[in-house]
C-alpha positions in Angstrom: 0.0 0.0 0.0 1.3 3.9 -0.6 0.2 6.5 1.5 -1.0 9.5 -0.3 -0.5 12.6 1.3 -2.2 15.9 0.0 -3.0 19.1 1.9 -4.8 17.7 5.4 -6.3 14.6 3.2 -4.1 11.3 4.0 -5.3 7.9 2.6 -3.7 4.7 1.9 -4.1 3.0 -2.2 -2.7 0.1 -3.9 0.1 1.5 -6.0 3.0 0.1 -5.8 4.3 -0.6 -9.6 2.6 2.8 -10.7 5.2 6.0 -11.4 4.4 9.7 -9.7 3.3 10.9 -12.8 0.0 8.7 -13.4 -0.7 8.5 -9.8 -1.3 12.5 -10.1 -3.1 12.6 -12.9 -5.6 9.7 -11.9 -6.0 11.6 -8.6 -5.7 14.9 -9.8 -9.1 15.8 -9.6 -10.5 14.1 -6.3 -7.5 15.4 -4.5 -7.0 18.8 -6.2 -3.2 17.9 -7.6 -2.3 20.6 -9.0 -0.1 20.2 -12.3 3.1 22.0 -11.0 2.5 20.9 -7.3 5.8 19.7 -5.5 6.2 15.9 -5.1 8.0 14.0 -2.2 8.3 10.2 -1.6 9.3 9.2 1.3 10.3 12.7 2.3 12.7 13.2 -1.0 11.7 15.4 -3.8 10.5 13.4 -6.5 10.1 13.6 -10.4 6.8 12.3 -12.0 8.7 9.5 -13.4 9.2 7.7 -10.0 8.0 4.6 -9.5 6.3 3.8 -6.3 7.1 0.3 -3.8 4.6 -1.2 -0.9 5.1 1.3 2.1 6.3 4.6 0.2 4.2 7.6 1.0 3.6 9.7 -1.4 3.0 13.9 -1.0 1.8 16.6 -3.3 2.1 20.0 -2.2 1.3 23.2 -3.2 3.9 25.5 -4.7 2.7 28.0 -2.8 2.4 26.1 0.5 3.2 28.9 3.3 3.0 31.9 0.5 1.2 34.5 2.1 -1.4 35.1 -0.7 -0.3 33.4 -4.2 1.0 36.6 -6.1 -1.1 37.0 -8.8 -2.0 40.1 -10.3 -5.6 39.3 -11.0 -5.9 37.4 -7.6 -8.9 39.1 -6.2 -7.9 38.2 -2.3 -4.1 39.6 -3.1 -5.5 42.7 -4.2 -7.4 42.9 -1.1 -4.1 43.0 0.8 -2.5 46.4 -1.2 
């Protein structure tokens, strides 16, 4: 089993065998992956071609993970802030 580790969510999946890559695009959408999120297994930053074993635990974060506000011009709570 890999445990799959995104924002607070934390649940276990049979996927050993499968890389980084398809795991985040199968779960993409039920666990809000986004494309250009950061990816650690087993606490190492990882590339989407990784392939996952039994007992790896697998995270996706954020690239803006502790950003105050994401920095977008047209971000209408980051305007709020100026």
């Amino acid at each position: 089993m890999i445990t799959l580790h995104v924002g607070w969510q934390s649940k276990q999946f049979p996927l050993a065998g499968y890389s980084v890559g398809s795991v985040a695009d199968e779960f993409s959408k039920d666990f809000n992956i986004q494309a250009d999120a950061k990816v650690f297994v087993n606490g190492e930053e990882a590339d989407r071609d990784a392939i996952l074993k039994d007992g790896d635990n697998l995270e996706f974060l954020n690239p803006n993970a502790g950003v105050k506000g994401c920095g977008q011009p047209d971000c209408p709570s980051c305007q709020k802030k100026k």
